[in-house]
N, CA, C and O atoms as CSV, one atom per row, in Angstrom:
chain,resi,resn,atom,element,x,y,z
A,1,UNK,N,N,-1.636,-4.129,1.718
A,1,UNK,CA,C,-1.020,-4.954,2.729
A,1,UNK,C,C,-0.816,-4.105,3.981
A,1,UNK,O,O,-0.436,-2.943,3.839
A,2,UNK,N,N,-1.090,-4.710,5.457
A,2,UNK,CA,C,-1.178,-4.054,6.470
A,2,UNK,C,C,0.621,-3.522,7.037
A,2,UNK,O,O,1.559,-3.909,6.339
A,3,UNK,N,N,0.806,-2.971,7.838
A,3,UNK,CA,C,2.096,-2.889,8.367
A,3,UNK,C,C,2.828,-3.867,8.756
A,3,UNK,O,O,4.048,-3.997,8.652
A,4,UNK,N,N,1.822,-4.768,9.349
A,4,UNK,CA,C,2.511,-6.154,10.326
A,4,UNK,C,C,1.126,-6.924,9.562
A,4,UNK,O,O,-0.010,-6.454,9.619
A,5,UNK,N,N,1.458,-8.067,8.921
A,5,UNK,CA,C,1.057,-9.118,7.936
A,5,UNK,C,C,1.127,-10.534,8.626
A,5,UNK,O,O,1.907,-10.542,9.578
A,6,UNK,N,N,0.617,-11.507,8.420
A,6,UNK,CA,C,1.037,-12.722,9.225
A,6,UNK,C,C,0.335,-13.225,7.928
A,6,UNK,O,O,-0.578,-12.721,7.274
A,7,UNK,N,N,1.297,-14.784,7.699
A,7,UNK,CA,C,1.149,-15.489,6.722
A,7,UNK,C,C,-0.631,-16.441,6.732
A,7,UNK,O,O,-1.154,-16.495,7.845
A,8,UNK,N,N,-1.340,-17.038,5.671
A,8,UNK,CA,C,-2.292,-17.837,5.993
A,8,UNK,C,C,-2.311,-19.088,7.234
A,8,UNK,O,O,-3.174,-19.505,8.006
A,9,UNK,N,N,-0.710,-19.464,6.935
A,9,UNK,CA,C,-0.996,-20.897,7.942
A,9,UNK,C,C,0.329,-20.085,9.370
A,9,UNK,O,O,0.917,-20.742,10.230
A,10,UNK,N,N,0.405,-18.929,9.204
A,10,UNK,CA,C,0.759,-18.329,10.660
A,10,UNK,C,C,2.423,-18.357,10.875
A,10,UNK,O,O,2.963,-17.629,11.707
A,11,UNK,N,N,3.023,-19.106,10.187
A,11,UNK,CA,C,4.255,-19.258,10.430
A,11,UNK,C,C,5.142,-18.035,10.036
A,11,UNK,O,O,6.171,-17.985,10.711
A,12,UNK,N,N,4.973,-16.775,8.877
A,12,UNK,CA,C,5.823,-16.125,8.476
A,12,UNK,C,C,5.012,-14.543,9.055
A,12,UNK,O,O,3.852,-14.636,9.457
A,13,UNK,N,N,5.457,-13.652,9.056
A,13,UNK,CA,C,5.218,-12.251,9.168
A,13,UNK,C,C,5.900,-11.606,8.499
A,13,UNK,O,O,7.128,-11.626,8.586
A,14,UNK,N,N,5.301,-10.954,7.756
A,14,UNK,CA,C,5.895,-9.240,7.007
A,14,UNK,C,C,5.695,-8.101,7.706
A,14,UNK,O,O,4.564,-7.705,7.989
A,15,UNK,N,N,6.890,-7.422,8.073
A,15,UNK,CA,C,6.430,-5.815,8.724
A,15,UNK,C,C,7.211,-4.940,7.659
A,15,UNK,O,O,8.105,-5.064,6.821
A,16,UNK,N,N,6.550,-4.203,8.060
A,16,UNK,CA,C,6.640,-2.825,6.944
A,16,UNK,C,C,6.784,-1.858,7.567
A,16,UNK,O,O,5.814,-1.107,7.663
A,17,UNK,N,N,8.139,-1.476,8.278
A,17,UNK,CA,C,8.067,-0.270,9.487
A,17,UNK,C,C,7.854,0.946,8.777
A,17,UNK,O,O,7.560,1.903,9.494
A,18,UNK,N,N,7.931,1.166,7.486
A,18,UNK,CA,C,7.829,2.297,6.964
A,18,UNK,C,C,6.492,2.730,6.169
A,18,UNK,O,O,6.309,3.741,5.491
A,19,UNK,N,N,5.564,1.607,6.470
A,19,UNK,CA,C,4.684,1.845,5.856
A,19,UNK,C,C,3.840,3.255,5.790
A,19,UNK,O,O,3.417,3.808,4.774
A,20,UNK,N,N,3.722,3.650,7.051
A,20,UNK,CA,C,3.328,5.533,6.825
A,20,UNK,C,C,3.860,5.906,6.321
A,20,UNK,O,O,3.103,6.493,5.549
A,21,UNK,N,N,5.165,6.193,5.923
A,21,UNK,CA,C,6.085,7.210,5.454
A,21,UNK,C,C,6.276,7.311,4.080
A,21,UNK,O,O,6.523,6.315,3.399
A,22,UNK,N,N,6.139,8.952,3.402
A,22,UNK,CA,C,5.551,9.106,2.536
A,22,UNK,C,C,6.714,8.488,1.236
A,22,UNK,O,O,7.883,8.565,1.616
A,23,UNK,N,N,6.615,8.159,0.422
A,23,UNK,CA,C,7.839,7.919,-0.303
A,23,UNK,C,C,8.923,8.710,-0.767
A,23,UNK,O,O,10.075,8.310,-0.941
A,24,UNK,N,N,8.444,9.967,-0.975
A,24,UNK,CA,C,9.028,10.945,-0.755
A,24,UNK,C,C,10.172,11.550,0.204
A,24,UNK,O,O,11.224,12.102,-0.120
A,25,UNK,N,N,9.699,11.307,1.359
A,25,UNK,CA,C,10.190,11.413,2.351
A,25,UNK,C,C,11.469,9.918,2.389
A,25,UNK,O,O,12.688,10.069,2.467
A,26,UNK,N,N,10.945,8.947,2.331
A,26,UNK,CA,C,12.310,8.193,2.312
A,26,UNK,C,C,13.379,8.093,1.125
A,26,UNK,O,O,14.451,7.507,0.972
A,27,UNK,N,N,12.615,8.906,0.393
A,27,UNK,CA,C,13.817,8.940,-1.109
A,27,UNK,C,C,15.154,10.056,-0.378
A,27,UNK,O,O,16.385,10.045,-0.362
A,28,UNK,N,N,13.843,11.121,0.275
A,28,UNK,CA,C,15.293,12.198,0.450
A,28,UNK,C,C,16.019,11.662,1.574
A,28,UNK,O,O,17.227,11.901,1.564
A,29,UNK,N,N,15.565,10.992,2.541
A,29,UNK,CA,C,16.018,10.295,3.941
A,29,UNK,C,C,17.838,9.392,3.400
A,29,UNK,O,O,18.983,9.401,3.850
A,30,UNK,N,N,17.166,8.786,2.312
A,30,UNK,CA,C,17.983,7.605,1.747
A,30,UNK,C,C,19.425,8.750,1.004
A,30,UNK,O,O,20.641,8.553,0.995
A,31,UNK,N,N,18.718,9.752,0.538
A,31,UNK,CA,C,19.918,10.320,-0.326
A,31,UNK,C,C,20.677,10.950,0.389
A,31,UNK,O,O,21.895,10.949,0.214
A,32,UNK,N,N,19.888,11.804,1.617
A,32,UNK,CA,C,20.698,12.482,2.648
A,32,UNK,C,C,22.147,11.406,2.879
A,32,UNK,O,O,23.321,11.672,2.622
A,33,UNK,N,N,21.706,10.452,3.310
A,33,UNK,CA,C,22.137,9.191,4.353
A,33,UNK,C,C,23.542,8.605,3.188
A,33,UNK,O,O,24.569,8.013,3.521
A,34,UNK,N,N,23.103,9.033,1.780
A,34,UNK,CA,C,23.742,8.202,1.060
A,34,UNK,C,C,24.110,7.124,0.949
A,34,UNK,O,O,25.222,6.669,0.685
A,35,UNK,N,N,22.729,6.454,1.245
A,35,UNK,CA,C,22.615,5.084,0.838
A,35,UNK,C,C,22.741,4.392,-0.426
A,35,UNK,O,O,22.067,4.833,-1.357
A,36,UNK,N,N,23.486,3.381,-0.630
A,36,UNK,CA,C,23.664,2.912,-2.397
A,36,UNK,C,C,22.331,2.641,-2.850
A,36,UNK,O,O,21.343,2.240,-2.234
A,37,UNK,N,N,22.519,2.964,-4.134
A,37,UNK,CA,C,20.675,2.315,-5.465
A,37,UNK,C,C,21.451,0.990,-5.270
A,37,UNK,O,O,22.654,0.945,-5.013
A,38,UNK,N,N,20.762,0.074,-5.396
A,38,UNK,CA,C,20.948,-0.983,-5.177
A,38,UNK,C,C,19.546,-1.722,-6.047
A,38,UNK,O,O,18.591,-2.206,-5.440
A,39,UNK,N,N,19.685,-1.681,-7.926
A,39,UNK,CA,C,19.031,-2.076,-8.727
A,39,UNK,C,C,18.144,-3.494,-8.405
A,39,UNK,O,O,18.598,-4.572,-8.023
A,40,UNK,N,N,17.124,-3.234,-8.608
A,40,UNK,CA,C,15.721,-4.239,-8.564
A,40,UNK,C,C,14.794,-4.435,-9.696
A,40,UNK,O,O,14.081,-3.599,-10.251
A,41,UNK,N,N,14.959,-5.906,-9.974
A,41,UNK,CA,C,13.654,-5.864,-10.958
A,41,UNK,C,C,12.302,-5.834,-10.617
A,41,UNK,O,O,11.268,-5.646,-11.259
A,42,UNK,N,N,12.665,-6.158,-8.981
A,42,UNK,CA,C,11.176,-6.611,-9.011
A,42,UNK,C,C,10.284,-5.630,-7.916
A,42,UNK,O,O,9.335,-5.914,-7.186
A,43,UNK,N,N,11.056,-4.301,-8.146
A,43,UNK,CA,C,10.157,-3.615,-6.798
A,43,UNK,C,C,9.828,-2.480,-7.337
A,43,UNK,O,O,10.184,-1.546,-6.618
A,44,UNK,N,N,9.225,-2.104,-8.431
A,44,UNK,CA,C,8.768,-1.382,-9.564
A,44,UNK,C,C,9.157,-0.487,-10.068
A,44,UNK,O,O,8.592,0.602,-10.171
A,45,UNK,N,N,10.789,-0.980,-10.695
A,45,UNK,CA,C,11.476,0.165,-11.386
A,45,UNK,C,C,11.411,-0.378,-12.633
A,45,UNK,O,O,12.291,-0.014,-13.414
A,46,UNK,N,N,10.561,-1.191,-13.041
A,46,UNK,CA,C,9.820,-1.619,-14.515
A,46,UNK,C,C,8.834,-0.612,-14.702
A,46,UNK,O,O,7.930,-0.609,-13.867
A,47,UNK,N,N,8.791,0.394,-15.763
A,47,UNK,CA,C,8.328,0.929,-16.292
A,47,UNK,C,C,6.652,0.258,-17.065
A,47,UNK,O,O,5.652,0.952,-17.246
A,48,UNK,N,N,6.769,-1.026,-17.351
A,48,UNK,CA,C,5.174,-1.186,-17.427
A,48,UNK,C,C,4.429,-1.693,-16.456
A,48,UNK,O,O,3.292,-2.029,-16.787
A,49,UNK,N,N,4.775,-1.859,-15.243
A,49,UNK,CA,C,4.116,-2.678,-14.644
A,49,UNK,C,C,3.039,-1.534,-13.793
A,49,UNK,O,O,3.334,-0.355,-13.596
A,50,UNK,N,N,1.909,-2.114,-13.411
A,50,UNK,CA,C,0.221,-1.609,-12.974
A,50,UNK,C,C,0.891,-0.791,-12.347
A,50,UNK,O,O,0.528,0.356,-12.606
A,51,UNK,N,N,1.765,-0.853,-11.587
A,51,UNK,CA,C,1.858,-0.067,-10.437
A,51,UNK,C,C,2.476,1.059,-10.364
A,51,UNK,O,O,2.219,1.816,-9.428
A,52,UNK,N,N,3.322,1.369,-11.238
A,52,UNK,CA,C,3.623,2.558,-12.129
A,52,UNK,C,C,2.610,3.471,-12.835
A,52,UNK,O,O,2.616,4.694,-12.974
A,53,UNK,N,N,1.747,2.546,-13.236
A,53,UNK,CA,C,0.539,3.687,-14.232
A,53,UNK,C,C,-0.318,3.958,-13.264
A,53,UNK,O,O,-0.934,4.999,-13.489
A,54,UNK,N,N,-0.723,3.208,-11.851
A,54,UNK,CA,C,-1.440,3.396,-10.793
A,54,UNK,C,C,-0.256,5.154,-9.780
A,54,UNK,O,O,-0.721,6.174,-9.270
A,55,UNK,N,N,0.747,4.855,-9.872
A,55,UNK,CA,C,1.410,6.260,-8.954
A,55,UNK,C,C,1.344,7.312,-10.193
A,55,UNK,O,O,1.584,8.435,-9.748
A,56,UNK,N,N,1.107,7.338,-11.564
A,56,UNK,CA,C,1.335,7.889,-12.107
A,56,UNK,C,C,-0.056,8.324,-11.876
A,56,UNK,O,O,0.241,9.203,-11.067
A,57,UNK,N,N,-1.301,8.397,-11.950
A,57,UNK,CA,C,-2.676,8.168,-11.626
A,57,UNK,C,C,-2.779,9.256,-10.319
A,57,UNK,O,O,-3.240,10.390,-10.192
A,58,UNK,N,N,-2.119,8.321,-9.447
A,58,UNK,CA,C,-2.389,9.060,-8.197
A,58,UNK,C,C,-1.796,10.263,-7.895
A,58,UNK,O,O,-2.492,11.158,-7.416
A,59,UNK,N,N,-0.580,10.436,-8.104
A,59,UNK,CA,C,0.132,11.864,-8.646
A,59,UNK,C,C,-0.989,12.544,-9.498
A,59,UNK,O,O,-1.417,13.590,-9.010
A,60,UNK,N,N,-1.471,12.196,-10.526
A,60,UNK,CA,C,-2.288,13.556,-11.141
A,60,UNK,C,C,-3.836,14.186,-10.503
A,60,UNK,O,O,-4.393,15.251,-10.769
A,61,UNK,N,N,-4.322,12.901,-9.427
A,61,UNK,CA,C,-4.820,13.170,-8.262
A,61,UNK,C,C,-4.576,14.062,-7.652
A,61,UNK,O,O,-5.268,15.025,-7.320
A,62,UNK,N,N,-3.299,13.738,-7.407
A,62,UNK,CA,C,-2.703,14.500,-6.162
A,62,UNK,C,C,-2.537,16.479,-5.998
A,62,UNK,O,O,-2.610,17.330,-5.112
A,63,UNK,N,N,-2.263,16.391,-7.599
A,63,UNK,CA,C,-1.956,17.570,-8.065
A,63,UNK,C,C,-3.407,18.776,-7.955
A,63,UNK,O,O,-3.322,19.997,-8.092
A,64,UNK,N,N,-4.460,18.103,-7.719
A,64,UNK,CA,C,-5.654,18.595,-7.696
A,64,UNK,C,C,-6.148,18.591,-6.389
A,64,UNK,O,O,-6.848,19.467,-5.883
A,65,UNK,N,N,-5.614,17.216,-5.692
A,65,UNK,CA,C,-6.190,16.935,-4.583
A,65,UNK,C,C,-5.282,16.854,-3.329
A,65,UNK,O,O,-5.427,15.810,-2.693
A,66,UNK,N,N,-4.436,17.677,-2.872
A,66,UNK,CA,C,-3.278,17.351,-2.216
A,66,UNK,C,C,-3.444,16.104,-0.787
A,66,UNK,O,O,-2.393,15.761,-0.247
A,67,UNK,N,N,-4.139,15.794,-0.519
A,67,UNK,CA,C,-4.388,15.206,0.542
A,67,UNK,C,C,-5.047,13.650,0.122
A,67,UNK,O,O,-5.723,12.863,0.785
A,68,UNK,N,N,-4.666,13.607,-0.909
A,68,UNK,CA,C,-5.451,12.240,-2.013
A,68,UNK,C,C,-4.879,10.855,-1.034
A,68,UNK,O,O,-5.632,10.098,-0.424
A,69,UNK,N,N,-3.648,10.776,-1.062
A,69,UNK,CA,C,-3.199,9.949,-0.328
A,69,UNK,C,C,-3.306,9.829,1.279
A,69,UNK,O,O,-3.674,8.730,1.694
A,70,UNK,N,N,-3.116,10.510,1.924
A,70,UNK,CA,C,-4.165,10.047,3.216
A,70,UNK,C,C,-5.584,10.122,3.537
A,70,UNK,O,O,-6.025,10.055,4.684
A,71,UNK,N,N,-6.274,10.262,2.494
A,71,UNK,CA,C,-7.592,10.236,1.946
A,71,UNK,C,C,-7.517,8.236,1.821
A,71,UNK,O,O,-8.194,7.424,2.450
A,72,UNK,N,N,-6.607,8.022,0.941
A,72,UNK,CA,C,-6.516,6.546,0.353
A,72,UNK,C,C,-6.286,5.990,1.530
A,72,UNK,O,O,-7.194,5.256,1.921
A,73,UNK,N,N,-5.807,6.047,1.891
A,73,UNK,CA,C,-5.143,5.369,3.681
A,73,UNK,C,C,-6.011,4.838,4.397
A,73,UNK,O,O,-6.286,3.653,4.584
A,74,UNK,N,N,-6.656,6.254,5.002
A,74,UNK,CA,C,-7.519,6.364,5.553
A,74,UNK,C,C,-9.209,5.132,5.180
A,74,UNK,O,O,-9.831,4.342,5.890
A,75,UNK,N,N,-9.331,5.522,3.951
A,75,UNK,CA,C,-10.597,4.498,3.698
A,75,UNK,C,C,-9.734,2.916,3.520
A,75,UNK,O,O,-10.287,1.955,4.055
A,76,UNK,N,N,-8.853,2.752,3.030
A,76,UNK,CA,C,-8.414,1.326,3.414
A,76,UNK,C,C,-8.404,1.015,4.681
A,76,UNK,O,O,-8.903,-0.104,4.796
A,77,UNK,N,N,-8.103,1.420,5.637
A,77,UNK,CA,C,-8.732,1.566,6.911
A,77,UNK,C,C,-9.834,0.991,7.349
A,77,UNK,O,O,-10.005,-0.034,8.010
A,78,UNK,N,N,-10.326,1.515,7.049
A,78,UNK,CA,C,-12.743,1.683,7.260
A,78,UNK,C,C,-12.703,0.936,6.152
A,78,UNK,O,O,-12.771,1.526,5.075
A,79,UNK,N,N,-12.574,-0.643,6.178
A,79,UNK,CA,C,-13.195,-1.302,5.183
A,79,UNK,C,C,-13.772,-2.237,6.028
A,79,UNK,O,O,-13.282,-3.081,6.778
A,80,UNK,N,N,-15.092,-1.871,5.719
A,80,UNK,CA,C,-16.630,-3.114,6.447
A,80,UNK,C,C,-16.962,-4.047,5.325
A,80,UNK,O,O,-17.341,-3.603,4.241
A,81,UNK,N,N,-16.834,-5.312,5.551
A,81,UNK,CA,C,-17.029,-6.636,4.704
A,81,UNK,C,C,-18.410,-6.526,3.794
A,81,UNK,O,O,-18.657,-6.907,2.650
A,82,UNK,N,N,-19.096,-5.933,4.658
A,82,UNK,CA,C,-20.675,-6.201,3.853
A,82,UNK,C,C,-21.201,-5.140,3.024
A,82,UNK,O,O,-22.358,-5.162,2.605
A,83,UNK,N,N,-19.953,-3.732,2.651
A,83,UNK,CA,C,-19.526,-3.310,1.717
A,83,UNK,C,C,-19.015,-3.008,0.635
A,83,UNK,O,O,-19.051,-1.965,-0.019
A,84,UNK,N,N,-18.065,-4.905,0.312
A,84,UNK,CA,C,-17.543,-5.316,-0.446
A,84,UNK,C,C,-18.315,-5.755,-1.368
A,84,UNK,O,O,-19.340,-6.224,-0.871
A,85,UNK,N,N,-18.280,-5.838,-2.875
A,85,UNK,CA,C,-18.311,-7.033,-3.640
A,85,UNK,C,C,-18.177,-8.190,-3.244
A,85,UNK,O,O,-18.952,-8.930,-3.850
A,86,UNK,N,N,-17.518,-8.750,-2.461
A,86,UNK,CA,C,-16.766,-10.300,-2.008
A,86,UNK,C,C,-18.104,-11.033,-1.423
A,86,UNK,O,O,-18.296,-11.106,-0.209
A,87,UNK,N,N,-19.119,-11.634,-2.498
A,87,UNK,CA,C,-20.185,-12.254,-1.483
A,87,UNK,C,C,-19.773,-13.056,-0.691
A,87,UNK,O,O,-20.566,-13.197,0.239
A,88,UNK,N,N,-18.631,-13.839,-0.591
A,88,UNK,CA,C,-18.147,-14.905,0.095
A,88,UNK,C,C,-17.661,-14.849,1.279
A,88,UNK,O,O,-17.658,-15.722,2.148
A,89,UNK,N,N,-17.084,-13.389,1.305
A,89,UNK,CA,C,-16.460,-12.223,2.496
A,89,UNK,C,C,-17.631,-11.888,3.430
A,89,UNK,O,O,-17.696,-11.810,4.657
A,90,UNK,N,N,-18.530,-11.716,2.458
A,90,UNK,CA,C,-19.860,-11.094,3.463
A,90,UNK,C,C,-20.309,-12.535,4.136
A,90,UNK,O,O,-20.208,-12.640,5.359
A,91,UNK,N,N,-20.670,-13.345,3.570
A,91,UNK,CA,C,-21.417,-14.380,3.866
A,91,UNK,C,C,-20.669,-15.121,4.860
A,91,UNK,O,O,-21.300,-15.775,5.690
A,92,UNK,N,N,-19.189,-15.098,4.885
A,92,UNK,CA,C,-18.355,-15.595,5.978
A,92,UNK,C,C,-18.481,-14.217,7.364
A,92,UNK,O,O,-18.531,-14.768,8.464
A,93,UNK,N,N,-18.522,-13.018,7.446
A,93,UNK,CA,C,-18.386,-12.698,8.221
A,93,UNK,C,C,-19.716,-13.043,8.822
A,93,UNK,O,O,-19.651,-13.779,9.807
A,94,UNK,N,N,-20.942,-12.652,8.422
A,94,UNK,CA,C,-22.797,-12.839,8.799
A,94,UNK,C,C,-22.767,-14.420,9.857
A,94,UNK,O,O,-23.106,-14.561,11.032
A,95,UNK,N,N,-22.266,-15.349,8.947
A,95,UNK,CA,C,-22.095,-16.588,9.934
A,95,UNK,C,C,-21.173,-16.320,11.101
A,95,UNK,O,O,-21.501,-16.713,12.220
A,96,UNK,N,N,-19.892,-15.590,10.879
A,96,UNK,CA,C,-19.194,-15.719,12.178
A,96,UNK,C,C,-20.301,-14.991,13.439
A,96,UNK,O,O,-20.310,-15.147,14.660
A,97,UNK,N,N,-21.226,-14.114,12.486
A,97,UNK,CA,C,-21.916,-13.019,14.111
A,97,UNK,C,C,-22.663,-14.101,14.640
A,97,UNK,O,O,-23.306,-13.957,15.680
C-alpha cells in the first residue's frame, strides 16, 4: 500500500505518514515518548498470522543482507505492468497507450 492511498470510487484516503520509517525506529521513538501499548488484535500482534512469518523471513534476510529492506522498497517502486503476471493489468494498460 502506497503512503497516500485513495479509495476505488474516490471518496476515502489512507495516509501513512510513517510509511518510510523503519519500524524500529518508531518502536524506540514511541518508548522514548512513553507512549501507552495500547493492545490490538488486528495489527499483527497475532502470532500466526502471514505477516509475522513474512517479518520473521525478512529479518533472516536481513541478517545476511543488511540493506534487504530498502532493496524491497525500492523495487515496489519500479513496478512496470507488463512485468506482472496480471494478464488483465497488462492488457488494460496496452489499450490505455
Amino acid at each position: 500500500m502506497p503512503p497516500k492511498l485513495f479509495s476505488n470510487d474516490g471518496r476515502s484516503t489512507v495516509i501513512r505518514p510513517l510509511a518510510y520509517c523503519a519500524e524500529r525506529d518508531i518502536a524506540r521513538f514511541a518508548e522514548a515518548m512513553r507512549f501507552p501499548l495500547i493492545p490490538c488484535d488486528l495489527c499483527g500482534s497475532q502470532s500466526e498470522l502471514q505477516r509475522v512469518a513474512m517479518k520473521r523471513l525478512v529479518d533472516g534476510v536481513a541478517s545476511q543482507y543488511p540493506q534487504v529492506r530498502a532493496s524491497l522498497l525500492a523495487a515496489m517502486g519500479n513496478v512496470k505492468p507488463s512485468h506482472l503476471l496480471d494478464r488483465n493489468l497488462h492488457r488494460a494498460q496496452v489499450s490505455a497507450e
